[in-house]
VMD Tcl script that builds the backbone (N, CA, C; Angstrom):
set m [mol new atoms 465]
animate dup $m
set s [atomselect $m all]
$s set {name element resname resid chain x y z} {
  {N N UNK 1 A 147.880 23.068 184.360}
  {CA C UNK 1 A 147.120 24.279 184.606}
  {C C UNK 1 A 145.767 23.896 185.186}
  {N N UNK 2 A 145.523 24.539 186.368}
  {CA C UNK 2 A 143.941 24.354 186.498}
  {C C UNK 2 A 142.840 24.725 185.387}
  {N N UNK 3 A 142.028 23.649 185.182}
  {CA C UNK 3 A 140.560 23.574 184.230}
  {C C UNK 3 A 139.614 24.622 184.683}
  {N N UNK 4 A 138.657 23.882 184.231}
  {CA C UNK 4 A 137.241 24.539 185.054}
  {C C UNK 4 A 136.874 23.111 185.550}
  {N N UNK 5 A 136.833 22.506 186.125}
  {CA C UNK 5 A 136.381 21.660 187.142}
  {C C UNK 5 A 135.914 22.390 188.014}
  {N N UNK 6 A 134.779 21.697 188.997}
  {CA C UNK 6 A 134.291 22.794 190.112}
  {C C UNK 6 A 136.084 21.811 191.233}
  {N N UNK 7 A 136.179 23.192 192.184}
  {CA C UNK 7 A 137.118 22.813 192.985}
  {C C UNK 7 A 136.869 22.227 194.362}
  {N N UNK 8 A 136.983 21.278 195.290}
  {CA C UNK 8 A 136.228 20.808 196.448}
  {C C UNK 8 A 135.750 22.043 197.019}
  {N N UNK 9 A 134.853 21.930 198.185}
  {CA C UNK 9 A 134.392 23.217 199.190}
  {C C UNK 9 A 135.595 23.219 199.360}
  {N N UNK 10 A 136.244 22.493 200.397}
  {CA C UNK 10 A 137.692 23.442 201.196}
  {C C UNK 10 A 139.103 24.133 200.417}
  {N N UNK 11 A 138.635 23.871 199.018}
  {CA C UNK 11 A 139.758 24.697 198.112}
  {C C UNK 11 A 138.803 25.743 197.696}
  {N N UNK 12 A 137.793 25.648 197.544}
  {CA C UNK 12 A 136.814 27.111 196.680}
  {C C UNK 12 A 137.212 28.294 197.630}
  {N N UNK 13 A 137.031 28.647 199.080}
  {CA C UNK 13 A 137.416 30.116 199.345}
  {C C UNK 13 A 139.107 30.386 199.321}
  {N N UNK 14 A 140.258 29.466 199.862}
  {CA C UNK 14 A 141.436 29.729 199.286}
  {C C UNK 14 A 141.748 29.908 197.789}
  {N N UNK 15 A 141.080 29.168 196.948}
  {CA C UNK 15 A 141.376 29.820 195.788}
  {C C UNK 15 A 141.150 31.039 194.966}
  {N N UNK 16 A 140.016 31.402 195.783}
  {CA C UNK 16 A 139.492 32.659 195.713}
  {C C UNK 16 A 140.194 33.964 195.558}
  {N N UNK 17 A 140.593 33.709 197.397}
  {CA C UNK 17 A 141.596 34.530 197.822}
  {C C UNK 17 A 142.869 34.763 196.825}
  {N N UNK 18 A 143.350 33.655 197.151}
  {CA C UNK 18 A 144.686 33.465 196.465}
  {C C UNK 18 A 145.348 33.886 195.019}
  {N N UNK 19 A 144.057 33.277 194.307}
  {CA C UNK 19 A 144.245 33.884 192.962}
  {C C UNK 19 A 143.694 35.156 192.747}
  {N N UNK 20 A 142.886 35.584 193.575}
  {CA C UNK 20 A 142.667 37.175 193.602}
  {C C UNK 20 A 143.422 38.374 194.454}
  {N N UNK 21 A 144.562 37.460 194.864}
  {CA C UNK 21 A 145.543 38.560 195.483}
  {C C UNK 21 A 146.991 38.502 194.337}
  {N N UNK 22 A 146.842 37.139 194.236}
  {CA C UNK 22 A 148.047 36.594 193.124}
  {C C UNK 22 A 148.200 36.312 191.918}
  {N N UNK 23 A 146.914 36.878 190.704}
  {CA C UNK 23 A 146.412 35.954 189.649}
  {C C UNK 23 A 147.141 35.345 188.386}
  {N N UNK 24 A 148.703 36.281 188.672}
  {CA C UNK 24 A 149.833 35.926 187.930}
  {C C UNK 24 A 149.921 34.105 188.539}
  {N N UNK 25 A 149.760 33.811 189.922}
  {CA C UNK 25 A 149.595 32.517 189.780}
  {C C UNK 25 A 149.176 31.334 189.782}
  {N N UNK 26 A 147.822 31.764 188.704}
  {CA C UNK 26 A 147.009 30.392 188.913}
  {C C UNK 26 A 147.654 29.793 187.328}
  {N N UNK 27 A 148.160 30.298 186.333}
  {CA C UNK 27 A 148.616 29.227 185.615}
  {C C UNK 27 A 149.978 28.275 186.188}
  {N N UNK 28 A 150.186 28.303 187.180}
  {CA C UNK 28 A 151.273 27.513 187.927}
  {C C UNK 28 A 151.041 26.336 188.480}
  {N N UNK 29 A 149.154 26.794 188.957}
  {CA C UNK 29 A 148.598 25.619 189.580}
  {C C UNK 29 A 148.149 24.237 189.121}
  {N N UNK 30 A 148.494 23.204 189.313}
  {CA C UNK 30 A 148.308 22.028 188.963}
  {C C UNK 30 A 147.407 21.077 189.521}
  {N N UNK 31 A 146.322 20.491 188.508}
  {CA C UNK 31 A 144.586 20.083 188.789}
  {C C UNK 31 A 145.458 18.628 189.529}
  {N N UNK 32 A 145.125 18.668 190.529}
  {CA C UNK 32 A 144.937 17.120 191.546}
  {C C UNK 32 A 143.587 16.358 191.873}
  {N N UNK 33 A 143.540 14.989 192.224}
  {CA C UNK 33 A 142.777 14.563 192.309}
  {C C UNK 33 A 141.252 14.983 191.679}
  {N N UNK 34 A 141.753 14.636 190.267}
  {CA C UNK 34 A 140.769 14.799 188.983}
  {C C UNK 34 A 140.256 16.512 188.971}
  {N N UNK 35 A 140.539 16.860 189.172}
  {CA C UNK 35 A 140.277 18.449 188.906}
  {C C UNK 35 A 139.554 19.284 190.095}
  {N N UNK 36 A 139.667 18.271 191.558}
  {CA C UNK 36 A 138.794 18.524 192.757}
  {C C UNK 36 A 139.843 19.261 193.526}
  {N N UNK 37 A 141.301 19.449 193.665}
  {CA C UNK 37 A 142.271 19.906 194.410}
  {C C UNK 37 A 142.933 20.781 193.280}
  {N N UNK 38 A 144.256 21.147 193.453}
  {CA C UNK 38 A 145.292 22.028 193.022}
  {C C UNK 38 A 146.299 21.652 193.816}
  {N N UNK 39 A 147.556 22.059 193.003}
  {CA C UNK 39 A 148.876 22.229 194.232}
  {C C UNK 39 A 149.554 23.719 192.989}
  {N N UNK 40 A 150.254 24.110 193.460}
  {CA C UNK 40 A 151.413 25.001 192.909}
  {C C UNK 40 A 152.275 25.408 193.804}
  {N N UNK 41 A 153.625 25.635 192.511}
  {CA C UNK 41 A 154.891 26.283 193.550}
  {C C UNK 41 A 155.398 27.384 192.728}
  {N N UNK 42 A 155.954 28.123 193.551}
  {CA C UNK 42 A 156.440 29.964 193.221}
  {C C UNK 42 A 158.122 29.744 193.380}
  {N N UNK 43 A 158.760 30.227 192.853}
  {CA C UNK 43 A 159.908 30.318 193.092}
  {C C UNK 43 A 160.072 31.775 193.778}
  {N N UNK 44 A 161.036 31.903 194.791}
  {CA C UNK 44 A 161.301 32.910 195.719}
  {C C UNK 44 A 161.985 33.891 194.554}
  {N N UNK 45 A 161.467 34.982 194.638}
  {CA C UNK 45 A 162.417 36.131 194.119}
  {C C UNK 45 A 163.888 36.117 194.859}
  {N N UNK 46 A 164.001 35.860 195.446}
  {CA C UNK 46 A 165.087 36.351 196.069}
  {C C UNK 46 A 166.464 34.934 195.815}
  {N N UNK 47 A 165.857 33.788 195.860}
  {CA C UNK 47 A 166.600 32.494 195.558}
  {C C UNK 47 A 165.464 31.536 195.119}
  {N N UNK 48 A 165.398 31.748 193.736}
  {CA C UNK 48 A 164.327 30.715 192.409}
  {C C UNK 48 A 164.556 29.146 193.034}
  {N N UNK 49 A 165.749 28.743 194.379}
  {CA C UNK 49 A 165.751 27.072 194.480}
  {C C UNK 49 A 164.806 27.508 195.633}
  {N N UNK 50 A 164.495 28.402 196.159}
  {CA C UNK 50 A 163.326 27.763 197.585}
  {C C UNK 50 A 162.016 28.147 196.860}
  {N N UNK 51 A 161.205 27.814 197.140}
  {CA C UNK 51 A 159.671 27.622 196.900}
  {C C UNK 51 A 158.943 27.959 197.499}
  {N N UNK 52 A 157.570 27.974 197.272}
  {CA C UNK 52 A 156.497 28.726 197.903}
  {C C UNK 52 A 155.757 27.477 197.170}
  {N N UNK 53 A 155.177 26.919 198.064}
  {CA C UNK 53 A 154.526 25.599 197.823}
  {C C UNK 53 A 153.203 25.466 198.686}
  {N N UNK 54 A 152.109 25.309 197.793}
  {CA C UNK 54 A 150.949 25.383 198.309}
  {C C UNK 54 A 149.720 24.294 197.496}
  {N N UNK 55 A 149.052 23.366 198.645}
  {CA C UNK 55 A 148.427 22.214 198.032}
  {C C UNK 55 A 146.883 22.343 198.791}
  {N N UNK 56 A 146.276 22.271 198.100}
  {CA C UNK 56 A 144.513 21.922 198.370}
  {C C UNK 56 A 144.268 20.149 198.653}
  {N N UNK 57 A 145.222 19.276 197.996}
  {CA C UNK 57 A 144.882 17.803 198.582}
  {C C UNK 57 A 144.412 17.302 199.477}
  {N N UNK 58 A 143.734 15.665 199.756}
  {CA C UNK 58 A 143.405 15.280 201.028}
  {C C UNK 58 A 142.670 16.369 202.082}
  {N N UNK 59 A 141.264 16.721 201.267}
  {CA C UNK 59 A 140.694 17.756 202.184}
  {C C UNK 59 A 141.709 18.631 202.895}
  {N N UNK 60 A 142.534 18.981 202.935}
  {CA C UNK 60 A 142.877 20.316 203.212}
  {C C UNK 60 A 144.418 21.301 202.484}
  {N N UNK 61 A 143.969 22.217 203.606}
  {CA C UNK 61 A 145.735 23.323 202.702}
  {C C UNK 61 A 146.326 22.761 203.414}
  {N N UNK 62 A 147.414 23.374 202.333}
  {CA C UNK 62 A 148.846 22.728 202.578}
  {C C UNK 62 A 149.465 23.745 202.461}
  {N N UNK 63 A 150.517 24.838 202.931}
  {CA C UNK 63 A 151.407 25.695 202.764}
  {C C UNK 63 A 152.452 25.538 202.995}
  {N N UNK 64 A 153.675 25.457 202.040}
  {CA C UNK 64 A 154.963 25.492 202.814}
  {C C UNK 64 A 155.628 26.202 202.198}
  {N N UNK 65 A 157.305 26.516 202.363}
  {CA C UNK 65 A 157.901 27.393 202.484}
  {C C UNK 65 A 159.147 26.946 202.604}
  {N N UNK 66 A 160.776 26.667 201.805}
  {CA C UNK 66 A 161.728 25.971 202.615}
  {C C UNK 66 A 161.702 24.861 202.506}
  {N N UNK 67 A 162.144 24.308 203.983}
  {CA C UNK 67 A 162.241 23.303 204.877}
  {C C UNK 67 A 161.070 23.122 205.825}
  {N N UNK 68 A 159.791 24.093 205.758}
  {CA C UNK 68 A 158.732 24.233 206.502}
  {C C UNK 68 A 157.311 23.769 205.801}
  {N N UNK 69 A 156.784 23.500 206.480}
  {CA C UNK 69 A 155.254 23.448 205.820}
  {C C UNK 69 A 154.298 23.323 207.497}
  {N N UNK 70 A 153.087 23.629 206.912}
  {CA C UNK 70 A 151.583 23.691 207.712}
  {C C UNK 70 A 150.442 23.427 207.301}
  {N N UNK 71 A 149.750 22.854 207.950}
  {CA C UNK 71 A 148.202 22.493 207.209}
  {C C UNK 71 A 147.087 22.885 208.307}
  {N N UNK 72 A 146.300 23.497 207.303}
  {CA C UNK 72 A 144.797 24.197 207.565}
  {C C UNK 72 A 143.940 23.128 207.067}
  {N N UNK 73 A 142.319 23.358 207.992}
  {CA C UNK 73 A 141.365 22.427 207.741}
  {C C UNK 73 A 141.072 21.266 207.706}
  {N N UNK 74 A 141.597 20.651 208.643}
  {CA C UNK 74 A 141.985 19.494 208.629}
  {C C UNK 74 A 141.303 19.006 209.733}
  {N N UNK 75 A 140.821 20.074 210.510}
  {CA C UNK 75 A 139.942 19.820 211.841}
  {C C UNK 75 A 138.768 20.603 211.319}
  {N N UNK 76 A 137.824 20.796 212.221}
  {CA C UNK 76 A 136.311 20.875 212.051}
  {C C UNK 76 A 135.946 22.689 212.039}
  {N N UNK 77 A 137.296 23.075 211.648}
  {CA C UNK 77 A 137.415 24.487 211.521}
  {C C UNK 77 A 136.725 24.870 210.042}
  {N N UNK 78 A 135.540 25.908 210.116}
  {CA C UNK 78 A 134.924 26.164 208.442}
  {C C UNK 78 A 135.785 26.677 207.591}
  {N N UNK 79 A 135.336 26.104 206.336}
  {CA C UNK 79 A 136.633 26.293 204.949}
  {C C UNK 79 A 136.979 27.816 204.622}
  {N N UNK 80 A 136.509 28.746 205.176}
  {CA C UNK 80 A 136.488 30.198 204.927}
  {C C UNK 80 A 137.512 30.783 205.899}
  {N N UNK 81 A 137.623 29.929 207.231}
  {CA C UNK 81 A 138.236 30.013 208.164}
  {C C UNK 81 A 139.663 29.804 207.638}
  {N N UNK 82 A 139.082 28.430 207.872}
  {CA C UNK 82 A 141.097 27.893 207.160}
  {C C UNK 82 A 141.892 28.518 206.088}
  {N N UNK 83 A 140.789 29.018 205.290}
  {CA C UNK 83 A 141.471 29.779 204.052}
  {C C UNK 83 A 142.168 30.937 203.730}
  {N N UNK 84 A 141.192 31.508 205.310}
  {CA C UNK 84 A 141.969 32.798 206.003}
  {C C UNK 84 A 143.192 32.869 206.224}
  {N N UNK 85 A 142.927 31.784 207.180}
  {CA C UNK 85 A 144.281 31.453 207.920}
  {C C UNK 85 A 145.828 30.926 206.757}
  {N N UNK 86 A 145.125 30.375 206.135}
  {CA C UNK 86 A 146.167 29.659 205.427}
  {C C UNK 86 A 146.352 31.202 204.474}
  {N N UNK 87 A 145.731 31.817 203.590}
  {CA C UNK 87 A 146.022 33.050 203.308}
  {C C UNK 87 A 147.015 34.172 203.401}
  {N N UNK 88 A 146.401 34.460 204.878}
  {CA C UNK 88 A 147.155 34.975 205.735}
  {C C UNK 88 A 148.711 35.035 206.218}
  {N N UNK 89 A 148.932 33.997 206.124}
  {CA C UNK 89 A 150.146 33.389 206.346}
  {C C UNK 89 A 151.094 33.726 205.033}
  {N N UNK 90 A 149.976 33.233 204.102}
  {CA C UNK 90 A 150.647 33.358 202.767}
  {C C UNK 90 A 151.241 34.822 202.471}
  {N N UNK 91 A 150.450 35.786 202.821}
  {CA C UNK 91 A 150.840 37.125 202.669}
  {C C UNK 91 A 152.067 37.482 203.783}
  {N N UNK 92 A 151.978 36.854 204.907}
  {CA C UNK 92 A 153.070 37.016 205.847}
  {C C UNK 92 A 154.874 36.831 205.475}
  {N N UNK 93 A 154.370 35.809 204.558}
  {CA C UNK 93 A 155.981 35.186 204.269}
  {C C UNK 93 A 156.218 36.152 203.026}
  {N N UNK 94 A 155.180 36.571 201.760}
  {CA C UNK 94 A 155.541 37.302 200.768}
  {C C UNK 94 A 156.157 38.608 201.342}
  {N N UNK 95 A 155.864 39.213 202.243}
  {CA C UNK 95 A 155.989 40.235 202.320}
  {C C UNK 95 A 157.121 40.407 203.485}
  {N N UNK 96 A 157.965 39.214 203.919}
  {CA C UNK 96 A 158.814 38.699 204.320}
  {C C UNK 96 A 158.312 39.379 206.195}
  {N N UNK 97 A 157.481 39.861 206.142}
  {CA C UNK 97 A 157.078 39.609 207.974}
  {C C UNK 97 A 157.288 38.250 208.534}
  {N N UNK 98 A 157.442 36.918 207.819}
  {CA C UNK 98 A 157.499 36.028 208.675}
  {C C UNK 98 A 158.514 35.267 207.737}
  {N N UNK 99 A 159.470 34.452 207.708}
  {CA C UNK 99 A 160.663 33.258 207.272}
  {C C UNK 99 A 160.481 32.390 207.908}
  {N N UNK 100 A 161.154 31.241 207.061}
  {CA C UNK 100 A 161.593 30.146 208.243}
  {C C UNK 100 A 162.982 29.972 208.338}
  {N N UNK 101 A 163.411 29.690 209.283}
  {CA C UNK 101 A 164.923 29.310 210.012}
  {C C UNK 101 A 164.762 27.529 210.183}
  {N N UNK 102 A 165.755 27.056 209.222}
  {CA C UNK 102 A 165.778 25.609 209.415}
  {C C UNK 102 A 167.249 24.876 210.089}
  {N N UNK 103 A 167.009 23.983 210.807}
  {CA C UNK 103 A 167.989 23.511 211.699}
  {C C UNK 103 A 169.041 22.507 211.124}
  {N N UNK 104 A 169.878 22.039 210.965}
  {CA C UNK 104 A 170.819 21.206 210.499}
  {C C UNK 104 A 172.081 20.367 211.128}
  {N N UNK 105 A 172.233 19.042 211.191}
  {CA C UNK 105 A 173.465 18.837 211.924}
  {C C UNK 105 A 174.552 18.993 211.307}
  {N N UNK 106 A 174.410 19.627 210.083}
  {CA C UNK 106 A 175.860 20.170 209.738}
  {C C UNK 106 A 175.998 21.001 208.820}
  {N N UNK 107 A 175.180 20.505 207.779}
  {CA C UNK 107 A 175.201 21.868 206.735}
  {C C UNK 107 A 174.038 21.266 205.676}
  {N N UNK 108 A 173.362 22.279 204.905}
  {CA C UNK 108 A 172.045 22.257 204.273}
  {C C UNK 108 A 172.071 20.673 203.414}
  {N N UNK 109 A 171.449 19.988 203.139}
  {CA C UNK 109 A 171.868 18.464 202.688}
  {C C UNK 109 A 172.054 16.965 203.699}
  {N N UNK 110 A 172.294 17.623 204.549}
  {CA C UNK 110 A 172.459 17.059 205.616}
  {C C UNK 110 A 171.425 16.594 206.582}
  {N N UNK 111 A 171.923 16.226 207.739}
  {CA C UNK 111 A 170.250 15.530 208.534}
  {C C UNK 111 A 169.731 16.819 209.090}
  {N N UNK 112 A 168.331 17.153 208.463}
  {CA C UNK 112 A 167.836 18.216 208.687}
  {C C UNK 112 A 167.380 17.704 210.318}
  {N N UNK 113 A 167.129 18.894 211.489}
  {CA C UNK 113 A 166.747 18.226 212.908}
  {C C UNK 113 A 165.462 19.569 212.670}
  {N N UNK 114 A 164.937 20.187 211.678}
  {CA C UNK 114 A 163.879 21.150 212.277}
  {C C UNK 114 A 163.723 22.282 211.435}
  {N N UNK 115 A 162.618 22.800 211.062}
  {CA C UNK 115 A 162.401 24.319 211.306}
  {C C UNK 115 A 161.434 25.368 211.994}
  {N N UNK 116 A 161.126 26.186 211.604}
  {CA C UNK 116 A 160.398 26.693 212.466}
  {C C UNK 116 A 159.501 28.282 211.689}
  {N N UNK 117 A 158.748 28.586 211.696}
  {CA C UNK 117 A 158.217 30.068 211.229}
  {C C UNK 117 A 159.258 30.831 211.742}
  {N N UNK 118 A 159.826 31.982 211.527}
  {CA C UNK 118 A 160.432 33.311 212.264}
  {C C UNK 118 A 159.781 34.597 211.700}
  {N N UNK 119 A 159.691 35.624 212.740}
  {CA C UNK 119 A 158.978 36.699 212.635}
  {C C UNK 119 A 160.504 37.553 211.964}
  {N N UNK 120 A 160.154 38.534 211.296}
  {CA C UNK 120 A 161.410 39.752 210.655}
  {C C UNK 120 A 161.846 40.537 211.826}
  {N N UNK 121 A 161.189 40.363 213.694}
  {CA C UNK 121 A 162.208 40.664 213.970}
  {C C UNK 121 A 163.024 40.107 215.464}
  {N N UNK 122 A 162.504 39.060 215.428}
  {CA C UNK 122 A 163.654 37.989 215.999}
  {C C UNK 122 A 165.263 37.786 215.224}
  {N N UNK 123 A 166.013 37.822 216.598}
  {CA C UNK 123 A 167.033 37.707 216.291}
  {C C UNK 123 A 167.969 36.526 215.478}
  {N N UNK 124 A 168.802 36.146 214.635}
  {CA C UNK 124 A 168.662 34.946 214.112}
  {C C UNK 124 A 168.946 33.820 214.618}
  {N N UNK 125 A 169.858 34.129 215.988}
  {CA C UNK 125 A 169.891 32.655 217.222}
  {C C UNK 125 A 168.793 32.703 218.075}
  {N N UNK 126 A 167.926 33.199 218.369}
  {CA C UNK 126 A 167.069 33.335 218.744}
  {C C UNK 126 A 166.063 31.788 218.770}
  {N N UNK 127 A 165.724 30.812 219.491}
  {CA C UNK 127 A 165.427 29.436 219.500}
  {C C UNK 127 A 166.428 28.074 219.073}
  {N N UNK 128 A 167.635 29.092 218.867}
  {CA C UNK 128 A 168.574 27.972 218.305}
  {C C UNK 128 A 169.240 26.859 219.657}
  {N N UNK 129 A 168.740 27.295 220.704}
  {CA C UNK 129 A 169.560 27.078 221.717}
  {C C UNK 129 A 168.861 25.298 221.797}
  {N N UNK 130 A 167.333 25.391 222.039}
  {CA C UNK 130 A 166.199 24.153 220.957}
  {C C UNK 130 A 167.086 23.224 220.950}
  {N N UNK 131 A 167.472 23.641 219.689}
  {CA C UNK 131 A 167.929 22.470 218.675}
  {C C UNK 131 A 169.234 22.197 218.407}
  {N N UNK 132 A 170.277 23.013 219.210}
  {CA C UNK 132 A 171.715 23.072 219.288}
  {C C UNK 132 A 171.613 21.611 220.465}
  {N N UNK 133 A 170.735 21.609 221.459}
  {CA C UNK 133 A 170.862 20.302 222.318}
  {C C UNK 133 A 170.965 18.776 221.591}
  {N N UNK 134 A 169.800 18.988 220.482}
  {CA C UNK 134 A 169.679 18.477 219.601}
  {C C UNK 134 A 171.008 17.569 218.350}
  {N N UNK 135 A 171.716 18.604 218.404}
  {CA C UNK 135 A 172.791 18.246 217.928}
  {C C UNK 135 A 173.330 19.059 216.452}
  {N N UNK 136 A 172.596 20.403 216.593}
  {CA C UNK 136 A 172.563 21.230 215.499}
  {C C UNK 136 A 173.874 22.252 215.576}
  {N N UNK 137 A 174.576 22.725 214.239}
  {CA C UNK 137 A 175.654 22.915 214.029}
  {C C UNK 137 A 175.719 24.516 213.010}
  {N N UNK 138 A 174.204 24.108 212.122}
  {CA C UNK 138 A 174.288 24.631 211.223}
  {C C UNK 138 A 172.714 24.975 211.043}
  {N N UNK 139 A 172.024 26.379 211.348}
  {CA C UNK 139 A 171.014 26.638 210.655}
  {C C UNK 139 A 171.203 28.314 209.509}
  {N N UNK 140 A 170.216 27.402 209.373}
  {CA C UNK 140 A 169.594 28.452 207.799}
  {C C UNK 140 A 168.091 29.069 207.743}
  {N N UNK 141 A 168.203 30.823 207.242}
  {CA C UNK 141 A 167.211 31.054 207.166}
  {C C UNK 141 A 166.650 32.010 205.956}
  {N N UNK 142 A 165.436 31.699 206.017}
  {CA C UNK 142 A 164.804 31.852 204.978}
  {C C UNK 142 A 164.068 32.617 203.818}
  {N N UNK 143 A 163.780 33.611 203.335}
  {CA C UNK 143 A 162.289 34.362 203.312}
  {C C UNK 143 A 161.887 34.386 202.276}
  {N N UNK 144 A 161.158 35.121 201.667}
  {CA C UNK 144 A 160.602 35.508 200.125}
  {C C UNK 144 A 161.766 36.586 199.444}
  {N N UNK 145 A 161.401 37.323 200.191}
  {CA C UNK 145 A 161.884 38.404 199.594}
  {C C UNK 145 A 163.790 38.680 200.143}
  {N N UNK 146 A 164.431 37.813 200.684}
  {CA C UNK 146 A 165.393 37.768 200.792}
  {C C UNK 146 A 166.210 38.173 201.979}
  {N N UNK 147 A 164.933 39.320 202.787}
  {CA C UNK 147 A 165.673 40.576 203.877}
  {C C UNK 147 A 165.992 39.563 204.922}
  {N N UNK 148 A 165.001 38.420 205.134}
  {CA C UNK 148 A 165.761 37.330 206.045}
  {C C UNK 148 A 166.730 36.242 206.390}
  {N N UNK 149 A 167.645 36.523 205.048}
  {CA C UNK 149 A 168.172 35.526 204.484}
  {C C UNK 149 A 169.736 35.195 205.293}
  {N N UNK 150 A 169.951 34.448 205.564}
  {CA C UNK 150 A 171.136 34.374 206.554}
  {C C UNK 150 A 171.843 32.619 206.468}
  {N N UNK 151 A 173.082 32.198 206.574}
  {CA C UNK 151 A 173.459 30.865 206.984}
  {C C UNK 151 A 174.663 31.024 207.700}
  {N N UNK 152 A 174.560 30.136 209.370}
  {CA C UNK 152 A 175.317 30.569 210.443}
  {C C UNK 152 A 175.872 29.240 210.972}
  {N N UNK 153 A 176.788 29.376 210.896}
  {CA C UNK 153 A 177.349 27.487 211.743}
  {C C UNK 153 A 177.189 27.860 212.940}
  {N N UNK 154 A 177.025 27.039 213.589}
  {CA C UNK 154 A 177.078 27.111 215.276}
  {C C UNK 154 A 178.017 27.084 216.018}
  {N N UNK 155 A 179.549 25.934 215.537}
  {CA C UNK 155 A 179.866 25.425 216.418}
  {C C UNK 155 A 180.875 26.411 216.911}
}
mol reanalyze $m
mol bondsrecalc $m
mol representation Tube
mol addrep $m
């Protein structure tokens, strides 16, 4: 559980946010690097094995999702900024406006070749064409809340 440690600058305005949009989950969050970071993970309502995974480490956020992840602040962008951003995002996937679609050469377990963000209303082959060159057979996709949820073989 996070302490009271003070939290680095570039975790103080995401945590802000975060736990003041989400406050059911700051007992989830776990004190890193001596009580200066956090990480926590959410289990998806919709399927408790994908995650909602989010880290303050190594000066910056970390958000992922899936088979996906992204990092904020990591460049010379201000911590209020990134926190936005990283935020933002966060609310995107809860509210299933955005999933990820992950790529596979054969089936989930397998040699993953990719994923990618998807918007709720792209179609679900929609960039598969990518990663079918690639040697992909089998993608999967993703969301919070489930409405995006799909698994399609290719071949």
């Amino acid at each position: 559980m996070l302490g009271d440690d003070p939290l680095a600058p570039h975790a103080v305005p995401f945590a802000r946010l975060m736990f003041g949009a989400h406050p059911d989950w700051r007992p989830l969050a776990q004190e890193r690097e001596g009580g200066a970071a956090f990480e926590l993970s959410v289990p998806s309502p919709a399927d408790p094995d994908v995650q909602l995974w989010l880290s303050t480490e190594d000066d910056e956020l970390t958000v992922g999702f899936a088979d996906w992840h992204a990092h904020f602040g990591w460049s010379d962008v201000p911590h209020e900024q990134s926190a936005r951003e990283a935020f933002e995002l966060i609310e995107r996937l809860v509210t299933d406006a955005e999933g990820v679609q992950s790529f596979y050469g054969d089936a989930p377990g397998s040699t993953w070749l990719g994923s990618r963000l998807v918007s709720s209303t792209e179609g679900l082959l929609d960039g598969a064409e990518e990663y079918r060159a690639r040697g992909v057979t089998f993608t999967r996709r993703r969301s919070w809340l489930g409405s995006l949820n799909a698994d399609v073989r290719l071949d």
